[in-house]
C-alpha positions in Angstrom: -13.0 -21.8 47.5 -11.6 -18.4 48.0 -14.1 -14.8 48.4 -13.3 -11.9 48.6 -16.8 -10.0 49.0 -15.2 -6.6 48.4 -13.5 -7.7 45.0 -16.0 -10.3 43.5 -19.3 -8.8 41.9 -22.6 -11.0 41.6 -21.8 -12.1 37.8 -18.2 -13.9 38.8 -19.9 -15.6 42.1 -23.3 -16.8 39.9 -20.7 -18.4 37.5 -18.7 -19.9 39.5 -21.8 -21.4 41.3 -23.4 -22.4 38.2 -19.7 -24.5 37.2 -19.7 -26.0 40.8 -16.6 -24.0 42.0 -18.6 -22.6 44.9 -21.5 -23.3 46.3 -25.1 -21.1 47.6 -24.1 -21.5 50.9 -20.1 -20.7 50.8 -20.9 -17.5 49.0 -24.0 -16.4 51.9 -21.8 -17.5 54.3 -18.6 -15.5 53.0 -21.0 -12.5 52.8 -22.6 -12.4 56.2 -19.0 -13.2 57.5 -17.8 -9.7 56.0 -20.9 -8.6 58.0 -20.1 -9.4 61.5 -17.0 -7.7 60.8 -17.9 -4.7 59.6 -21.8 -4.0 60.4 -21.0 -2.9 64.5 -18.9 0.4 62.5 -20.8 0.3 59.0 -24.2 0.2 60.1 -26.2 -0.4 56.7 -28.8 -2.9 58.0 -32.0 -2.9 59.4 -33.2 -6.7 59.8 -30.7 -9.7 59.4 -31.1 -13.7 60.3 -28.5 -15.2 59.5 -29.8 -19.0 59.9 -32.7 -17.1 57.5 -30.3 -16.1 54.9 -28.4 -19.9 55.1 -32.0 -21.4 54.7 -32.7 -20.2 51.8 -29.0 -20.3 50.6 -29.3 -24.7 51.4 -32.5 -24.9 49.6 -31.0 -23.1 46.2 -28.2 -25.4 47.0 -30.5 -28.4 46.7 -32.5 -27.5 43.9 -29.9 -26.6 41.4 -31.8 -24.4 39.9 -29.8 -22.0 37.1 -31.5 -18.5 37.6 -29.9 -15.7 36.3 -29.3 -14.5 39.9 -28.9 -17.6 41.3 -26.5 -17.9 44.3 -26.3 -13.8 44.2 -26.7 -12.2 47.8 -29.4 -9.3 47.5 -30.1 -6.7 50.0 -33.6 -4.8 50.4 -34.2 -1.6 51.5 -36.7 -1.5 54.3 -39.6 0.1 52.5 -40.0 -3.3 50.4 -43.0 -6.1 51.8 -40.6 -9.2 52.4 -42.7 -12.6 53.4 -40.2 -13.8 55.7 -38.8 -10.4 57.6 -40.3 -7.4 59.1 -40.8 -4.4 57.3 -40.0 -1.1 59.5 -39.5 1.9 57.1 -37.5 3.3 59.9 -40.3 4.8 61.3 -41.6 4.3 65.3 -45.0 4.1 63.8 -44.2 0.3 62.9 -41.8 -0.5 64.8 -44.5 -2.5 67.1 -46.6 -3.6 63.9 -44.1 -4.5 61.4 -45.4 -8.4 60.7 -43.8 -10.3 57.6 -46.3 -9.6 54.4 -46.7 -11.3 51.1 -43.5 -10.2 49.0 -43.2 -7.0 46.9 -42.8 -7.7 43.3 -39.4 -6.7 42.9 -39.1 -9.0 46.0 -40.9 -12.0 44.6 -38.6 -11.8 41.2 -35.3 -11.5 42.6 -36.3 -15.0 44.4 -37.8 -16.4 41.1 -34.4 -15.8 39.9 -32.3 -17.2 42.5 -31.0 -14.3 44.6 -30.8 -15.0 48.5 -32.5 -12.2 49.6 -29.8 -11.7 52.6 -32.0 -8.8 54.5 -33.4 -5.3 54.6 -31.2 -2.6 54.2 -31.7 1.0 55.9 -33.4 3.9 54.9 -34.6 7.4 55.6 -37.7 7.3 57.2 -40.5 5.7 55.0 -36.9 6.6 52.0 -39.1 10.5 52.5 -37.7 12.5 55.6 -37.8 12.7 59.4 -35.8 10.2 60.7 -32.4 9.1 59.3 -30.4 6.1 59.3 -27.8 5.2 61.6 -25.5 4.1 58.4 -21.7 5.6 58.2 -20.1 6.2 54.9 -17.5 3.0 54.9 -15.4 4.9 52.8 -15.4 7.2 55.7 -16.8 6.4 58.8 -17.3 9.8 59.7 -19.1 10.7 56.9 -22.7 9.9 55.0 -23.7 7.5 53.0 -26.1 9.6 51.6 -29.9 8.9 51.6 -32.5 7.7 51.4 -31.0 4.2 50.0 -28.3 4.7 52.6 -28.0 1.2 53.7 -28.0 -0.2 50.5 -25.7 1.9 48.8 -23.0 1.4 51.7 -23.8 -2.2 52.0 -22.8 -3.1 48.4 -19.5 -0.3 48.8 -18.3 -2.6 51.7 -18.9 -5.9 50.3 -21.6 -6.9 53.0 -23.9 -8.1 49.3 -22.9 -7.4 45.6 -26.4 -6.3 44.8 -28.5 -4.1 46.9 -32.5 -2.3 46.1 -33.1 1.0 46.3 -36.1 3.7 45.7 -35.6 7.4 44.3 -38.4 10.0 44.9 -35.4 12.9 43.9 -32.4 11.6 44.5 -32.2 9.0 46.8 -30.3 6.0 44.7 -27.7 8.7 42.5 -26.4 10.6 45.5 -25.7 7.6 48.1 -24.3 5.9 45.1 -22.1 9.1 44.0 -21.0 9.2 48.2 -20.0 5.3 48.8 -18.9 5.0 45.3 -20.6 2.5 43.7 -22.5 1.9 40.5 -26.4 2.4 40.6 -28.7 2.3 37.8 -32.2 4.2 38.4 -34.9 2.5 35.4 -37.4 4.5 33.4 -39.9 5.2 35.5 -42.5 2.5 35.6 -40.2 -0.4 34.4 -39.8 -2.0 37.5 -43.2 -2.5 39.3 -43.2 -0.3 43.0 -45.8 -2.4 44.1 -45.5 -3.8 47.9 -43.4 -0.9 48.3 -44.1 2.7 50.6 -45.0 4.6 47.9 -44.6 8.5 48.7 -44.8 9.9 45.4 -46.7 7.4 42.9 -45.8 9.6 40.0 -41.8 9.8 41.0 -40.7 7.0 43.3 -38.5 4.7 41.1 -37.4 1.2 42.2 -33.7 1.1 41.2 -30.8 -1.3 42.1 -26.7 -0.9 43.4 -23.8 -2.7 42.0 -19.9 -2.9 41.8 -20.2 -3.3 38.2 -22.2 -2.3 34.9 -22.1 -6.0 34.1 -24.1 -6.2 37.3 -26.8 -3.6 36.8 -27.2 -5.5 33.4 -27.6 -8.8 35.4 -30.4 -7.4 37.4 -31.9 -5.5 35.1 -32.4 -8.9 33.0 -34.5 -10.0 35.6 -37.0 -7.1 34.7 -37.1 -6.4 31.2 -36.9 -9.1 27.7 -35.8 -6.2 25.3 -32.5 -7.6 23.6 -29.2 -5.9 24.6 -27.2 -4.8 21.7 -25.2 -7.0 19.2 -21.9 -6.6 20.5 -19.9 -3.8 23.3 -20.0 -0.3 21.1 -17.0 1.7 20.4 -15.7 4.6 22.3 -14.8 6.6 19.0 -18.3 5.9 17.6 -20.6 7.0 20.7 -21.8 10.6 20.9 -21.9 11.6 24.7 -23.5 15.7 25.4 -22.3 17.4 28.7 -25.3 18.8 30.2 -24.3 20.8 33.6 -28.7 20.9 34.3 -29.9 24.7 35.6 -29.1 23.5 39.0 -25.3 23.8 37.9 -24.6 27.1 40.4 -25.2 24.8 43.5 -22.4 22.4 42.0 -18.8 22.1 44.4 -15.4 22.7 43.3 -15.2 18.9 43.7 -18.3 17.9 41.4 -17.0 20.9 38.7 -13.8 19.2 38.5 -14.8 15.8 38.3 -17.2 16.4 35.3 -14.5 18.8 33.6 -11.5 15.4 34.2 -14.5 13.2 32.6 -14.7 15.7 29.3 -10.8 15.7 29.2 -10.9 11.7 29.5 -13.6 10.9 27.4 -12.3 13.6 24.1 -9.0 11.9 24.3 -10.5 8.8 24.3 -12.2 9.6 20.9 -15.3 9.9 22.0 -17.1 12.5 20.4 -18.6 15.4 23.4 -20.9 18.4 22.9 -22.1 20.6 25.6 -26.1 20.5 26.0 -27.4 23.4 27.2 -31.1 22.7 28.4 -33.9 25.7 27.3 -35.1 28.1 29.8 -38.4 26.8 30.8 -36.4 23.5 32.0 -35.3 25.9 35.1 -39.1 25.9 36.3 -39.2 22.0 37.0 -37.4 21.9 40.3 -40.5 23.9 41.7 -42.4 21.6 39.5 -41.0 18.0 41.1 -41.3 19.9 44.7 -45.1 20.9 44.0 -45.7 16.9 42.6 -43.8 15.3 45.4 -45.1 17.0 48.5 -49.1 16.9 46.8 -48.2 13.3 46.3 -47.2 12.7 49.9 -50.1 14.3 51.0 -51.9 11.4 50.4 -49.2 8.3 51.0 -49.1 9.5 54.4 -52.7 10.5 55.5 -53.2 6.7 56.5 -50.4 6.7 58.6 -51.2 10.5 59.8 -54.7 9.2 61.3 -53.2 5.5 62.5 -50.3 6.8 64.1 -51.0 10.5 65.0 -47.5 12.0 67.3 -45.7 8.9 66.1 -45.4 10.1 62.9 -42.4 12.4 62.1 -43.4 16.4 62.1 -42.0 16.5 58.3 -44.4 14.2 57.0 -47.4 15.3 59.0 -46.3 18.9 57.5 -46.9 17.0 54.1 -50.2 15.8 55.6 -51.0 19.3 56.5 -49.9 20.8 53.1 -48.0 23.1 55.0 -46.8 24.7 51.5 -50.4 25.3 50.4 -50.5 24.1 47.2 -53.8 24.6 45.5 -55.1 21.4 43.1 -54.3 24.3 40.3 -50.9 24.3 41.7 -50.8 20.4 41.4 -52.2 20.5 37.5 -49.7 22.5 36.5 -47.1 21.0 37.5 -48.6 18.0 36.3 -48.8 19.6 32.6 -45.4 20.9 32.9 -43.7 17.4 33.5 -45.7 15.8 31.2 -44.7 18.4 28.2 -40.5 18.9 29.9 -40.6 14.4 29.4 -41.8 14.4 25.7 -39.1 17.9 25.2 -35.6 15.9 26.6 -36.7 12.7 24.9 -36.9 14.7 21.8 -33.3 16.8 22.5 -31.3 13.8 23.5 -32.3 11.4 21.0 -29.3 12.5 19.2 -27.3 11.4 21.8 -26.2 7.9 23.0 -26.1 9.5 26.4 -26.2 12.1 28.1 -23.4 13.3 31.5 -24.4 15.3 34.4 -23.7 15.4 38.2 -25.1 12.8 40.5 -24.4 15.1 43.8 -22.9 18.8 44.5 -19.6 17.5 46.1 -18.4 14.7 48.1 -19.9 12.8 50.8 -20.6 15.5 53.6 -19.5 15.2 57.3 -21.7 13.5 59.8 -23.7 10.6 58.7 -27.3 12.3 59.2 -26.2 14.8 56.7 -27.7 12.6 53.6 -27.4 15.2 50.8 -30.0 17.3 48.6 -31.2 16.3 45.4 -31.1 19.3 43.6 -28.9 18.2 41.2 -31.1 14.8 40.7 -34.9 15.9 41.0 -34.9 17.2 37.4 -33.7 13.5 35.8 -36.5 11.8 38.5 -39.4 14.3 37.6 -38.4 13.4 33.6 -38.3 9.8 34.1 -35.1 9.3 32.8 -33.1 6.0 33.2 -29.9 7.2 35.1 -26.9 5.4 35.8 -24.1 6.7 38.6 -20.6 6.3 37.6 -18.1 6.1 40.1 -14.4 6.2 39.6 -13.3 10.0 40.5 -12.6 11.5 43.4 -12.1 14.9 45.1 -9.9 16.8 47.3 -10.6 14.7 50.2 -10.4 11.0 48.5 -13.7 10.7 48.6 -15.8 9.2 45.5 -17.2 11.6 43.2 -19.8 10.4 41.0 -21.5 11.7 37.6 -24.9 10.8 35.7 -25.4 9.3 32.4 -29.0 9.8 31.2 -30.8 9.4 28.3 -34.2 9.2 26.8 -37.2 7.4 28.4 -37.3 3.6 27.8 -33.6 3.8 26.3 -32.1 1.8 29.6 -30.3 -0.8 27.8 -28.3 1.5 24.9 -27.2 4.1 28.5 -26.3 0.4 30.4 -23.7 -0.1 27.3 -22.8 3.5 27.4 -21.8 3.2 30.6 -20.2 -0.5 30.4 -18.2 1.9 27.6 -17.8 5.0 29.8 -17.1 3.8 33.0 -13.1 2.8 32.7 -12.3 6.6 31.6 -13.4 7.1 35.0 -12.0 4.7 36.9 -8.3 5.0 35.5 -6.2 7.0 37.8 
C-alpha cells in the first residue's frame, strides 16, 4: 500500500479507499509522515495532533462511510472555528484565548463528507496584515509562499495534504497558489458560506480551496454546490478563451509577461480560439474602489479586537481601526455603487467567453519568506466576484512557478472548472 503524498491527489487516494486498497488511517498516516520530514524547513502549519488527526482517520475507518471526501486529508487555515483545535489567526491577541469553538461551516461540511481535517494551516495575521507567517516557499526555501493562505498553499505544494482552505480579501489564494505552484480555485463570492471565519472584509473575503489537480477543485467544490457539471470534457478547438492583461498590466514582470504570452502561443496552436480583451476605462478606477471597500470594511471586523486587545493588536489593523485613510461614508457609497455597476458590466463582456486569462501575480515568488506579494494584479477579479482558478505549469527565469488566472462571469464556476481541466496541460507541457 504504496503513497507517494507528493504525486497522489485526493481523487486517486478517496478511490482507492473506497475499493479497500488503502485504508483512512494508512493515507493520514502517510501524510503526517511527509510532515515530520519536511514541516522543521517548510513551515506551513499552525496547530497539529497527530493522535487527533489518527482519531478521526480510525473512526472513518470504522464507519465505512462513502463521502465524496472520504479518507481525503484536509488542511485549514487558521482563521477557520474548528471544534477540536485552537483557532490563533496568527495574532498575539489570541494566542492566550484561542479555545476550540463550534466548527465553521466550510469546516462542518468537509467532515460531513469524510475529509480528516488534518490541522490549521498558517496565515497572515487575522489572512489581513501585520504579522506574517513563518512559512518558506518549498519550491524554494528561501523564498515566499506568498500570503495570506501561505500555509495552505505550501502545504498542498509539498504534499504535507492534497487539499488545503483558504480566504482571499485581494489576493490571498491566486498569488500563494501562482508562488508554490499549485492549483487553487477562488468561488463566486458568496458560494461558500464564510461563516465561523475572521471576516475582514464581509463584502470581499471569499472562502476558496488548493489542489494538485482540477479534478480536485471539482471534488471539493461538489461538496458545496448541486448544480450539474457538464455532459462530457469540452473540446480545446471549440472553447473561446479572451486574453485580458487587467489595467494593472504595467506593474506585470518580465516573468509574468512571458508566461501569459507562452500561454497565447500554446493555447492558438492548440486550436483554441484567443481574442485579446481589452477592459473599458472606467474599470481602471476599481483598484481605488476595492482599497476604499476593504479598509471601510476592516474598520469594523477589527474594532472588537481594537478595544479587547488594545497594544496587542498589530499597528496595521488599528490604522484600519483609526481609518487612518479618512474615508468619508460618501467615499464608502461610491465605491459601493461602482462595484456593484463594474460586477453586472464584466458579467455582461465575458459572457461571450468560456473563460477568460489573466495574471495571478507580477513575477515569481519573491526572496524572503515575509515578502508575501501584492495583489494588484488580483483585487480587480475579488472586488468583481468572479470565480478564479490559478493554473500552474510555467515557470520563469529562475525555475520558479509562474501562474495565470482563468475567470469568468459570476456564478459560472463549473463551465471555468472544465475550462481549466481543458486548459491546464497547455501549461504544464514543457
Amino acid at each position: 500500500m504504496q503513497i507517494d503524498t507528493t504525486e497522489e491527489i485526493a481523487s486517486t487516494l478517496v478511490a482507492r479507499v473506497r475499493s479497500g486498497d488503502l485504508t483512512v488511517a494508512a493515507v493520514t498516516r502517510a501524510h503526517l509522515d511527509r510532515i515530520t520530514r519536511r514541516e522543521p524547513e517548510v513551515r506551513a502549519w499552525a496547530y497539529l495532533d497527530p493522535d487527533l488527526a489518527m482519531a478521526q482517520a480510525v473512526q472513518l475507518d470504522e464507519t465505512r462511510a462513502t463521502g465524496p471526501l472520504h479518507g481525503a486529508p484536509v488542511g485549514i487555515k487558521d482563521v477557520f472555528l474548528t471544534q477540536d483545535m485552537p483557532t490563533r489567526y496568527n495574532s498575539p491577541a489570541y494566542e492566550a484565548a484561542a479555545a476550540p469553538a463550534p466548527d465553521a461551516s466550510v469546516v462542518a461540511l468537509l467532515r460531513a463528507a469524510g475529509a480528516v481535517i488534518l490541522g490549521k494551516t498558517t496565515t497572515v495575521e487575522f489572512a489581513s496584515t501585520g504579522r506574517r507567517a513563518e512559512t518558506r516557499n518549498p519550491r524554494d526555501l528561501r523564498r515566499s509562499p506568498g500570503g495570506s493562505s501561505s500555509g495552505s498553499a505550501a502545504a498542498v505544494a509539498d504534499g504535507h495534504v492534497p487539499l488545503a482552505i483558504g480566504t482571499q480579501t485581494g489576493g490571498s489564494m491566486m498569488r500563494p497558489a501562482s508562488f508554490c505552484g499549485v492549483f487553487a480555485l477562488k468561488p463566486t463570492w458568496g458560494l461558500v458560506s464564510a461563516e465561523g471565519a475572521k471576516v475582514t472584509s464581509p463584502s470581499l473575503d471569499t472562502v476558496g480551496w488548493f489542489a494538485r489537480s482540477v479534478k480536485d477543485l471539482t471534488l471539493v467544490y461538489d461538496v458545496f454546490d448541486s448544480e450539474p457539471a457538464p455532459a462530457a470534457p469540452l473540446d480545446l478547438k471549440g472553447l473561446k478563451i479572451a486574453i485580458c492583461r487587467s489595467p494593472a498590466w504595467d506593474a506585470a514582470e518580465a516573468a509574468t509577461r512571458q508566461a501569459m504570452q507562452a500561454a497565447d502561443e500554446r493555447m492558438r496552436r492548440a486550436g483554441v480560439d484567443v481574442a485579446p480583451l481589452d477592459l473599458p476605462r472606467s474599470f481602471s478606477d476599481l483598484a481605488h474602489c476595492h482599497k476604499v471597500i476593504m479598509e471601510c470594511e476592516c474598520r469594523a471586523s477589527f474594532l472588537a479586537e481594537s478595544r479587547m486587545h488594545g497594544a496587542a493588536l498589530h499597528p496595521s489593523l488599528l490604522a484600519y481601526v483609526d481609518n487612518a485613510s479618512r474615508h468619508t461614508r460618501r467615499d464608502l457609497r461610491k465605491a459601493y455603487d461602482l462595484a456593484a455597476e463594474h460586477r453586472a458590466r464584466f458579467d455582461a463582456l465575458a459572457e461571450g467567453y468560456d473563460a477568460i486569462l489573466t495574471p495571478s501575480a507580477v513575477g515569481e515568488a519573491h526572496l524572503g519568506p515575509q515578502e508575501v506579494g501584492t495583489m494588484v494584479l488580483n483585487a480587480l477579479w475579488t472586488l468583481l466576484h468572479t470565480p478564479c482558478v490559478n493554473l500552474p505549469g510555467l515557470v520563469g527565469p529562475n525555475n520558479m512557478p509562474i501562474g495565470l488566472t482563468l475567470t469568468a462571469p459570476r456564478f459560472a464556476d463549473r463551465r471555468l472548472l472544465a475550462t481549466a481541466e481543458a486548459i491546464a496541460p497547455l501549461l504544464a507541457a514543457r
